[in-house]
N, C-alpha and C positions, 0 to 999 in steps of 0.2 A: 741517332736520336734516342736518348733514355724512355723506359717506361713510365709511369706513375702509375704505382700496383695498389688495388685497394688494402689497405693495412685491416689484419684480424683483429677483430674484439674479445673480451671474453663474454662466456661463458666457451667459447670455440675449444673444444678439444684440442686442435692441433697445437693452443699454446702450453699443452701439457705432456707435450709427446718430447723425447730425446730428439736431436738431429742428427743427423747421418754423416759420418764424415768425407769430407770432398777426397776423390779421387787423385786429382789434379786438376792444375790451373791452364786453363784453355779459354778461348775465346768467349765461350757460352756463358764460364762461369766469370770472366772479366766483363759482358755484358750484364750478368746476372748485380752483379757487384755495381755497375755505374746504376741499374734501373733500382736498386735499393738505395743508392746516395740521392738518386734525385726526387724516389720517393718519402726520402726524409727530413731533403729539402722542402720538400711541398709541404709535408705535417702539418708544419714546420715541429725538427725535433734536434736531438744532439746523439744519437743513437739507436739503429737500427738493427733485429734477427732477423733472418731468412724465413724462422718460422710465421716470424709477423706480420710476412703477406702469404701465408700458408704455404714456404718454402719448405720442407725439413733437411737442410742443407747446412753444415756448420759454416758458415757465412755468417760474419757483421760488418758493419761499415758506423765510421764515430766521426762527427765533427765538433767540437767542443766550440768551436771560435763562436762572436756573436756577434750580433746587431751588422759593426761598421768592422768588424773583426777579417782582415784577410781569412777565407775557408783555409782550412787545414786537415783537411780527409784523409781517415786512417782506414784501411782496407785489410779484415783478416777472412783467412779459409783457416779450419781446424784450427781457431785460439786456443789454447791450453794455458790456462794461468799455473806457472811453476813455485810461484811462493807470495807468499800475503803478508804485509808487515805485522806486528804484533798491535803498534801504535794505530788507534781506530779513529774514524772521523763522520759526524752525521754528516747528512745532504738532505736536502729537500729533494725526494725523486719523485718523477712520473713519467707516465710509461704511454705511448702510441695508444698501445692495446687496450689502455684503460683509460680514457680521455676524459679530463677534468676532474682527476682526485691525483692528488699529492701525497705526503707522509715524509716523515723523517725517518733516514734510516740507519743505522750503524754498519759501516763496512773496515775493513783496512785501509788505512790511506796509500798506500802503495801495493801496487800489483805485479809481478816479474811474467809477463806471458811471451810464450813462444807461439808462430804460424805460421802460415806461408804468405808473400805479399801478393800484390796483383800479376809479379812475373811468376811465380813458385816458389821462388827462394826462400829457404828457411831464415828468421828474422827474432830475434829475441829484443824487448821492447823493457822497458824500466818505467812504471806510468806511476804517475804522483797526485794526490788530490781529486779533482773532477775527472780526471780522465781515469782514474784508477777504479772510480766508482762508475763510470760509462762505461767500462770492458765487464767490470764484476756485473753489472746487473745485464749485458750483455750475452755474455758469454752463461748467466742464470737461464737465459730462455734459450738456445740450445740444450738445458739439462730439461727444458718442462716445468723453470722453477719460473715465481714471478716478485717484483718488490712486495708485492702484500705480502707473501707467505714468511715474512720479516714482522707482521705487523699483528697483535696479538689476533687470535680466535675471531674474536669477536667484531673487533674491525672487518678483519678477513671478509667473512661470513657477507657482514651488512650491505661491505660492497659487491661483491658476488651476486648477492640477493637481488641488490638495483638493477647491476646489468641483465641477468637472467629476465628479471621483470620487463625490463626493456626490449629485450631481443624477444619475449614472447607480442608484448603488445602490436612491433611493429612486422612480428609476421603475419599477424590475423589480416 
């Protein structure tokens, strides 16, 4: 039976920290892998880091499908995106960590990454469109990065500001 992890917000440090790269793929981290698909089933989201239940493990898991959409769960350790197309595409993104703010953002619409799947095996993957922008902004929070740091200064800033204000209020 899956977990359901509490997902990090910001201001959390740890969504700025690098991830650690997995060792190998064993039991632990093929549990680790179903309790982050089921906690991003519960969000409900389309893409999950390791760090954003305070994992620092290169681990994400992506389900793109929707509504009445058969699931279609993608499962990586150590993604490594090997080439970005030149041809770029906006998205509406948003993110676990930062609940209820959007933004459009410019990425490459294709992404070439390599990982290991839920057996180990090395897998190299050709992603197109929304899935290409679910591994990119995925595979950002294993570096520490997030979709706002895409989004000018000042956006940045305003949102930060709210959360930080947030997270102070509801500690008192």
């Amino acid at each position: 039976m899956a977990t359901i992890h509490p997902i990090v917000t910001i201001p959390d440090s740890v969504l700025r920290q690098t991830a650690d790269p997995v060792e190998r793929v064993d039991d632990e981290l093929r549990t680790l892998m179903d309790d982050m698909l089921a906690t991003m089933y519960d969000a409900p989201g389309v893409g999950l880091a390791a760090p954003q239940i305070g994992i620092l493990r290169r681990v994400i898991v992506m389900d793109p499908a929707r509504d009445e959409e058969e699931p279609a769960p993608l499962v990586m350790a150590n993604p490594v995106i090997l080439q970005r197309s030149d041809e770029m595409r906006v998205h509406e993104e948003g993110c676990l960590s930062i609940p209820d703010v959007t933004a459009e953002v410019e990425r490459p619409s294709m992404a070439r990454v390599s990982y290991l799947d839920r057996e180990g095996k090395s897998q190299e993957a050709e992603l197109e469109g929304f899935l290409a922008t679910i591994v990119q902004h995925e595979v950002d929070h294993l570096n520490g990065v997030l979709f706002i740091d895409y989004l000018s200064r000042l956006k940045r800033d305003m949102i930060v500001r709210k959360f930080t204000k947030q997270k102070r209020a509801t500690a008192v």
